[in-house]
C-alpha positions in Angstrom: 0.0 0.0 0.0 1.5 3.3 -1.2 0.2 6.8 -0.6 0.9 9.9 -3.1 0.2 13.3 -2.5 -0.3 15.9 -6.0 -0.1 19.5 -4.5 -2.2 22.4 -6.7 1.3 23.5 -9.2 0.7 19.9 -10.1 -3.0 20.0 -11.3 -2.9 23.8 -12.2 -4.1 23.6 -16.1 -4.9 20.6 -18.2 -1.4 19.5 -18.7 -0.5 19.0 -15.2 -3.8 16.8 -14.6 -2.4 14.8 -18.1 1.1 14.4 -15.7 -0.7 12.8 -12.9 -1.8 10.2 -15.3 2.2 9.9 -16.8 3.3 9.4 -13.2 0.7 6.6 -12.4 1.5 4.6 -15.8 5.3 5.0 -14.7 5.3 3.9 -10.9 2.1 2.3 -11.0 -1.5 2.5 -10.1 -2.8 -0.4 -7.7 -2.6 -0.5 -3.6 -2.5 3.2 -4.0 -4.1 6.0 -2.4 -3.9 9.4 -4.5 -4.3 12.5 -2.2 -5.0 15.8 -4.3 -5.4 19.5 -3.5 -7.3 22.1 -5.1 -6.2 23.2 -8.4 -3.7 26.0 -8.9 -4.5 29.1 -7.1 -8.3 27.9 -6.4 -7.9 28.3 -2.3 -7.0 31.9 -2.6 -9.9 32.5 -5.0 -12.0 31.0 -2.8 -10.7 32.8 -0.1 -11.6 36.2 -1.9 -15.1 34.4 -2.4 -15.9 34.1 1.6 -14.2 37.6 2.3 -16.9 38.9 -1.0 -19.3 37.0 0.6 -18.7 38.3 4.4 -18.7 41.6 2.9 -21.6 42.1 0.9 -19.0 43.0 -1.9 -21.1 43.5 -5.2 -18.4 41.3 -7.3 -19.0 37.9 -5.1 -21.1 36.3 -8.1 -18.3 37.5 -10.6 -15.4 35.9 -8.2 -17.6 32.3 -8.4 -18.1 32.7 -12.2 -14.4 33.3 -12.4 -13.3 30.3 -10.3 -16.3 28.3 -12.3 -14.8 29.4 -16.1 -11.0 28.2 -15.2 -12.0 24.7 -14.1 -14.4 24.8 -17.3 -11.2 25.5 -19.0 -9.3 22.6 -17.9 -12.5 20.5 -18.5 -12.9 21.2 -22.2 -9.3 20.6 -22.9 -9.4 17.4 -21.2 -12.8 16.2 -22.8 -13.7 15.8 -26.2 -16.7 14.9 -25.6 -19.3 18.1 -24.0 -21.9 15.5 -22.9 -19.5 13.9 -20.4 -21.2 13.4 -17.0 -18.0 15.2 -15.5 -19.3 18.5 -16.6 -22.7 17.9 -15.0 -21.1 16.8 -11.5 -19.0 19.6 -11.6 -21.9 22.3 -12.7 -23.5 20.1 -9.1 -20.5 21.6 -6.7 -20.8 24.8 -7.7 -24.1 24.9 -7.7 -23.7 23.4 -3.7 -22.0 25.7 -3.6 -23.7 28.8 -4.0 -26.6 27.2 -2.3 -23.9 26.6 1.2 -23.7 30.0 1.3 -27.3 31.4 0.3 -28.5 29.0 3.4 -25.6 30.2 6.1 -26.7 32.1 8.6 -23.5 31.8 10.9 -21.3 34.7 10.6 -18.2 33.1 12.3 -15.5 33.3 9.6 -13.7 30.4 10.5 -16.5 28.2 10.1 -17.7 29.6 6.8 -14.4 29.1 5.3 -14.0 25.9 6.4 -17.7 24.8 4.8 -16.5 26.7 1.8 -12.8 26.6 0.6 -12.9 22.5 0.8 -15.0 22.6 -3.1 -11.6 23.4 -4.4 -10.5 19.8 -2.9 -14.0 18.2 -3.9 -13.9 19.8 -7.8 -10.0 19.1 -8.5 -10.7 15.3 -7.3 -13.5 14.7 -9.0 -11.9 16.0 -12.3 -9.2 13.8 -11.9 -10.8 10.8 -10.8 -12.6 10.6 -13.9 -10.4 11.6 -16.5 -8.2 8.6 -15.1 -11.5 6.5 -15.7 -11.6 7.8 -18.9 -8.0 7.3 -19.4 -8.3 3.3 -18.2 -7.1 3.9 -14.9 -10.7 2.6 -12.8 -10.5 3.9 -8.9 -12.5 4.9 -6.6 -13.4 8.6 -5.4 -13.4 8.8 -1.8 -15.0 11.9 0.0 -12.5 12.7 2.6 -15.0 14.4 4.9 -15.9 10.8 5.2 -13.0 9.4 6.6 -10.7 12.0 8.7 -12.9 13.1 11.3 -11.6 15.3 13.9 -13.1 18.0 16.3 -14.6 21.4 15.7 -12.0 24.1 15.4 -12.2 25.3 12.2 -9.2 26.4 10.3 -7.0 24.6 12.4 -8.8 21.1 13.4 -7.4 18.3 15.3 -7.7 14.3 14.6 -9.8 11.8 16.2 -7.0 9.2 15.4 -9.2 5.9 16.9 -12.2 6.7 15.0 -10.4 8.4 11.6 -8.5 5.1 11.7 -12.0 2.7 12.0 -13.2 4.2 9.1 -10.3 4.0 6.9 -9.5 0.5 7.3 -13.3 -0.9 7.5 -14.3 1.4 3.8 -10.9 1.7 1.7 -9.9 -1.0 -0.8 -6.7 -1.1 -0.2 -6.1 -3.3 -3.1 -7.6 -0.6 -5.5 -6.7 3.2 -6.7 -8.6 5.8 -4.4 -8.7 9.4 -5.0 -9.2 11.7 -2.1 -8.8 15.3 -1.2 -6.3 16.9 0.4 -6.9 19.7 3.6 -10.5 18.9 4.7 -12.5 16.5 7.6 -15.6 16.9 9.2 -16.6 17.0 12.6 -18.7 14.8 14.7 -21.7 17.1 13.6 -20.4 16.4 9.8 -19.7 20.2 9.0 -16.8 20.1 7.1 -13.2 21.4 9.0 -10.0 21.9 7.4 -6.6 20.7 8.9 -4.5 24.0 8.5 -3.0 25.9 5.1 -0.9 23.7 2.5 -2.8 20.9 4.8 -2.6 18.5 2.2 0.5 16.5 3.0 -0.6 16.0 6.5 -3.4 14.1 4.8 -1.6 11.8 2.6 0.0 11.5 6.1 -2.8 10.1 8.1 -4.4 8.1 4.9 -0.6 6.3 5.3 -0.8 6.1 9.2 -4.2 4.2 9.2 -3.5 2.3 6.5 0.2 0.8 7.6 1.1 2.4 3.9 4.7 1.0 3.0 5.7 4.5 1.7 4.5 8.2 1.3 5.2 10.5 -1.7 5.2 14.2 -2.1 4.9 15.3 -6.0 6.3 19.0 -6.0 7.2 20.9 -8.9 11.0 21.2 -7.3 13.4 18.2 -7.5 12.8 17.5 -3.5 13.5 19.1 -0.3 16.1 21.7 -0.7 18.6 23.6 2.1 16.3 26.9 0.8 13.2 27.8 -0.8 14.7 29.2 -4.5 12.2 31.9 -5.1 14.1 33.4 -1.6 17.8 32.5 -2.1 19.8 32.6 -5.5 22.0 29.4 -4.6 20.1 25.8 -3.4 21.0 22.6 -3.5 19.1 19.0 -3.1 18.9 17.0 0.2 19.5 13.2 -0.2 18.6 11.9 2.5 17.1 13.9 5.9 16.0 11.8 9.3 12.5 12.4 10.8 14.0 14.3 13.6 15.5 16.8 10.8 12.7 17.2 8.8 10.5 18.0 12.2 12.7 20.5 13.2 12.9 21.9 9.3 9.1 22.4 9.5 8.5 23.6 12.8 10.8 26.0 12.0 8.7 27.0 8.5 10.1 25.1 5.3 7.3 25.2 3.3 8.1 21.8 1.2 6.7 19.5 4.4 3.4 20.5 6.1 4.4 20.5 10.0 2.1 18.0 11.3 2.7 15.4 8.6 6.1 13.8 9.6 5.1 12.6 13.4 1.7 10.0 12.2 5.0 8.6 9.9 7.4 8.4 12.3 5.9 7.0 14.7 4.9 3.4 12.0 8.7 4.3 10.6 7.0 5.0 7.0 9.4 6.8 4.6 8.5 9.7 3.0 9.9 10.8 -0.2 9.3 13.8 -2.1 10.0 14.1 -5.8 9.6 16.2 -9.0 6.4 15.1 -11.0 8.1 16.7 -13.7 11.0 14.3 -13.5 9.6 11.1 -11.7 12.6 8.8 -12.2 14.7 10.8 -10.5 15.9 9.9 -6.6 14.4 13.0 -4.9 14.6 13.4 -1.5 14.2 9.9 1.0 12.8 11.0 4.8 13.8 8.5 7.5 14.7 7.5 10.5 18.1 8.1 11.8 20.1 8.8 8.5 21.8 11.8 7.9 21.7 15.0 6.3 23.2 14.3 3.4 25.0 16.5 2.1 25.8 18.3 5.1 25.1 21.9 4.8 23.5 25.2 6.7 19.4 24.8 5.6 17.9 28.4 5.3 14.4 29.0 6.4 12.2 32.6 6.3 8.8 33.6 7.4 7.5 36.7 6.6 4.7 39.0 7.9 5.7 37.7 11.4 5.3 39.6 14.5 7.9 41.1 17.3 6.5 41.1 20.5 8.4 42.6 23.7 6.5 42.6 27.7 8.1 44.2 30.3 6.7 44.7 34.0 5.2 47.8 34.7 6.4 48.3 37.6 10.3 46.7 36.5 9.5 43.6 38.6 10.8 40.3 37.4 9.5 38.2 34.3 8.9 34.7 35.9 7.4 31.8 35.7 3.9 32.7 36.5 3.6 35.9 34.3 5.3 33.4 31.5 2.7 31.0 31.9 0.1 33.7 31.6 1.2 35.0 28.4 1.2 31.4 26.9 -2.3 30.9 28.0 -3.7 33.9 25.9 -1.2 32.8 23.5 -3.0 29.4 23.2 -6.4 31.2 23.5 -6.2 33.3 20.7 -4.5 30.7 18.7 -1.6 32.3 18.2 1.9 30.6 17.2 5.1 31.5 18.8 8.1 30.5 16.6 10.7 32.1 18.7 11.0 33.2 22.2 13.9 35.0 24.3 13.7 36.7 28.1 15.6 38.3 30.6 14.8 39.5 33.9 12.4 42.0 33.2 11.5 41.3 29.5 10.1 38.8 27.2 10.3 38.8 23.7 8.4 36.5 21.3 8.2 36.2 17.2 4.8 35.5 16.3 2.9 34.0 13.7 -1.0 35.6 13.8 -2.9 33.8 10.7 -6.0 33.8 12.2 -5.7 37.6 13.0 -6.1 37.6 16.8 -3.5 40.0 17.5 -5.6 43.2 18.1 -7.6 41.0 20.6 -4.8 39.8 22.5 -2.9 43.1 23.1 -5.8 44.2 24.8 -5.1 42.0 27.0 -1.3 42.2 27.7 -1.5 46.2 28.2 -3.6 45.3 31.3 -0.5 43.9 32.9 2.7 44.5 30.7 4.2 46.9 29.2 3.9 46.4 25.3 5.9 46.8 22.3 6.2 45.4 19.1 7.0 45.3 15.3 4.6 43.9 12.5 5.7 43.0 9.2 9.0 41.8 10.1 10.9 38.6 8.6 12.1 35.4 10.5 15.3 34.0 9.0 16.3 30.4 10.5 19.6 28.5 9.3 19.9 24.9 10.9 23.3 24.0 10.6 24.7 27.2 10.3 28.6 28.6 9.6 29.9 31.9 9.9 29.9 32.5 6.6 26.4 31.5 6.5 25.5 34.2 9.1 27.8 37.2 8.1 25.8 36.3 4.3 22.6 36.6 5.9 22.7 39.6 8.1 24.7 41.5 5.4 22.2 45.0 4.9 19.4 43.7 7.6 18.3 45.6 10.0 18.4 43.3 13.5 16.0 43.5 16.1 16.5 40.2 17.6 19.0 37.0 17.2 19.3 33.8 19.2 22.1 30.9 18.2 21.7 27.7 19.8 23.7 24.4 19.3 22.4 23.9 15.7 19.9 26.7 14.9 20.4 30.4 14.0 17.5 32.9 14.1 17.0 36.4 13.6 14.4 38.8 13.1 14.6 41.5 10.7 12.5 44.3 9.1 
């Protein structure tokens, strides 16, 4: 049993749905579970749809027709044939659609976008599904909402691992080919919940978890994991081979090619994880596994923008212990707000957030009742595991630094 994830540069147009097909006829389509996000840029489109929608903004039907004339797009130039069923099925999920948010009357946002950006998932699959029917390649569609079920907190939901792992092994075939989405769940209730942005590998994580899957795949449109995103740094090279442990740390930390959570449900069956080029399938990629090296050895560079730099002091210059600590990582967990680095001294404590549910305002309301408050928005997170000199003088070079911390192994600073 094999799980492969396709993320949405590799289903963008017509051609790259066409590739998923070249990938399956080269590695092979049985005992396979085929995990697939939306197409292209179809979350943020959505995205703009709930925030039209929340608005009242007058160009909320155009949006939809928008998203609704690229997948036609990709339809016709997959499909000969107009009278295919797949047009009809897909006319049906936009129609649901429409009619999901003509019925809402909730105006949480979290929850709307979570009943809403999951068609992306639900209209990319069911293209592909049957244009690989169409193509020969019989499988079975499998609604995802189905199987991962988790609890309620939308945007960011967590697993029910006993009962998501019931359902998987008592409904999937694991001697067929299944396509399922990427990103999306449901909750006990059966609204539909999403498992955090670029979500999608932490699916094809799960799916490999329950299923005691031999092997996990990542299809990127880069050769594997490299030691830096390109579209940041001018020079990258390829990882080999990385350990669980290293690719943890390189996602906690924010390397974008691994979603965080999806390492630990593999680690802990001791499934490896590769991830590859699906524009170059035959080649080695990078293997993830436990207790080999980094290979080749070098400093790995990370960077998170639109971070914030948050600074508490006493008011009254009294010491920052334990208990006031503890109290700022209470409303930090309240507001559900992620701290990727932290640094104190007697009467300060610093912290570099990330605020992608946009609670920020709501908690500094509450810090000025007992701190004095500072901070920076808009500022940039640069990590380098592994690092050198020369890797740090390179990095700071024009920057201006408001905070740096080097440990054994990691380097961080913030800059603006």
């Amino acid at each position: 049993m094999r799980v492969f994830k396709f993320g949405g540069a590799s289903v963008k147009d017509a051609d790259g749905v066409k590739n998923v097909l070249a990938v399956l006829e080269k590695t092979g389509a049985s005992s396979l579970v085929v995990v697939i996000s939306a197409m292209g840029k179809t979350t943020n489109a959505i995205e703009k749809i709930v925030e039209a929608y929340l608005s009242e903004a007058d160009d909320l039907n155009a949006l939809i027709s928008d998203l609704k004339k690229y997948h036609s797009q990709i339809l016709e130039a997959l499909f000969e044939n107009k009278q295919h069923p797949i047009f009809k099925k897909i006319e049906v999920l936009f129609l649901d659609m429409k009619t999901t948010l003509d019925r809402n009357k909730s105006t949480r946002y979290n929850y709307i976008y979570d009943q809403i950006v999951g068609y992306g998932e639900l209209i990319s699959t069911t293209i592909v599904s049957e244009y690989l029917n169409h193509s020969g390649y019989e499988n079975d569609w499998l609604d995802a909402r189905d199987f991962i079920k988790t609890d309620n907190v939308y945007r960011d939901a967590e697993v029910n691992w006993d009962e998501t792992q019931r359902i998987i092994l008592e409904k999937v075939n694991k001697s067929k080919l299944s396509i399922t989405q990427g990103f999306i769940g449901s909750d006990e209730d059966n609204f539909t919940t999403t498992l955090g942005r670029e979500g999608s590998d932490y699916t094809a994580g799960i799916f490999a978890y329950c299923l005691n899957a031999n092997s996990v795949s990542i299809w990127k449109d880069v050769p594997g994991i490299l030691n830096a995103d390109p579209r940041v740094f001018d020079k990258t090279q390829l990882l080999s081979h990385i350990s669980y442990e290293e690719a943890i740390e390189l996602a906690f930390y924010g390397a974008s090619v691994i979603h965080p959570k999806t390492i630990q449900p593999l680690q802990r069956k001791e499934i490896p994880l590769y991830v590859k080029s699906f524009l170059n399938p035959e080649n080695e990629g990078t293997s993830v596994k436990k207790g080999q090296p980094l290979d080749p050895h070098l400093p790995c560079y990370i960077v998170k923008r639109n971070q914030i730099l948050l600074s508490l002091s006493s008011l009254d210059f009294s010491f920052i212990v334990e208990d006031s600590i503890s109290h700022v990582f209470s409303l930090l967990h309240q507001y559900h707000i992620k701290v990727d680095l932290i640094q104190n001294s007697a009467i300060s404590f610093s912290v570099c957030l990330d605020d992608k549910f946009g609670h920020f305002e709501e908690l500094l309301k509450k810090l000025k009742a007992k701190f004095r408050v500072t901070y920076n928005t808009n500022v940039s997170l640069f990590t380098v595991r592994h690092f050198t000199d020369d890797a740090i003088m390179s990095l700071e070079k024009g920057k201006e630094i408001l905070l740096k911390q080097i440990t054994r192994e990691t380097y961080q600073m913030v800059s603006r």
